[in-house]
C-alpha positions in Angstrom: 0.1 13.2 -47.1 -1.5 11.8 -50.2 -0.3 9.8 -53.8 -1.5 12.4 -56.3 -4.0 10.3 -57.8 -5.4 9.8 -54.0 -8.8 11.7 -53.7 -8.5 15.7 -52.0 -11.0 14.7 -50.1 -8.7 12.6 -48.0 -7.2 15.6 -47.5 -9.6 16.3 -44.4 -8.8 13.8 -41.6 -12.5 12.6 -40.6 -13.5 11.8 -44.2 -10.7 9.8 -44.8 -11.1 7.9 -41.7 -14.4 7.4 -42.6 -14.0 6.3 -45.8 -10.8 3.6 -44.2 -13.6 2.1 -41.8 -16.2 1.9 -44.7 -14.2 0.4 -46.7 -13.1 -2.9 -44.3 -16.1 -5.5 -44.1 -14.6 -7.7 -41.5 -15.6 -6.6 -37.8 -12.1 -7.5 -36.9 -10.2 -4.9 -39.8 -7.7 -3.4 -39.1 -8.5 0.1 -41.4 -5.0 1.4 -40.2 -1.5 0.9 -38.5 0.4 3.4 -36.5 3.6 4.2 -36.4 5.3 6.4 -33.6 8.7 7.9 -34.6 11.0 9.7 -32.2 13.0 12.7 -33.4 16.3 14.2 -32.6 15.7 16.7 -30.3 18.7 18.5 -31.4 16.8 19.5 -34.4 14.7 22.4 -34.7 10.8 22.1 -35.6 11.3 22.7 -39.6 14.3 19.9 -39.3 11.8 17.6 -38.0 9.0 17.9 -40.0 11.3 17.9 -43.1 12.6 14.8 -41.8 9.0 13.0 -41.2 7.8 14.8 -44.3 10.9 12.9 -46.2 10.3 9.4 -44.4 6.5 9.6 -45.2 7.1 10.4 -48.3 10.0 7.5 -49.4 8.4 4.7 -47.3 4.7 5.2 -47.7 3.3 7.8 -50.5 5.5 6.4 -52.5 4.3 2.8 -52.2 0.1 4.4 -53.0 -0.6 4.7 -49.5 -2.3 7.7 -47.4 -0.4 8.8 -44.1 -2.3 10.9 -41.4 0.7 12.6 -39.8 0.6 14.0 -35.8 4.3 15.7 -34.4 4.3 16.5 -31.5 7.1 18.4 -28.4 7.5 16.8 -25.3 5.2 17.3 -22.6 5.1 19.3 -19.1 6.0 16.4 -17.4 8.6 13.9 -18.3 11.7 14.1 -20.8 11.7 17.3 -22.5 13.7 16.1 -25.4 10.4 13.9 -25.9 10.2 15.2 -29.9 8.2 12.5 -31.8 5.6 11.7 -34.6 2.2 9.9 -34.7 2.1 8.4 -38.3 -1.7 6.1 -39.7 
């Protein structure tokens, strides 16, 4: 998810990635920060995204910044109301 003046290109994941790590000079940058948000498993999938798509939206499009989303179900192993998102 992208402000609308942010270039499509950053629309596909490994330019913009590559374009974050060009941009940062220091060998010690930090091009990104991640955010891992767990979701109400009571939900269903289209509640969930809507949900992350809101919060990505409010907290960081809104403030000119790009966000590389990842949601993800629970896995074969462990709790299976496991729902969560990967946010960069």
């Amino acid at each position: 998810m992208a402000p609308a003046d942010a270039p499509a290109a950053f629309g596909d994941r490994q330019t913009l990635w590559n374009a974050a790590e060009d941009a940062e000079k220091r060998k010690d940058a930090v091009p990104a920060r991640e955010l891992l948000v767990s979701l109400p498993h009571e939900l269903d999938f289209a509640q969930r995204r809507a949900l992350v798509e809101a919060f990505v939206s409010e907290q960081l499009v809104a403030r000119g910044m790009v966000a590389d989303v990842a949601m993800h179900r629970p896995g074969k192993e462990g709790d299976e109301r496991n729902f969560h998102a990967h946010i960069l």
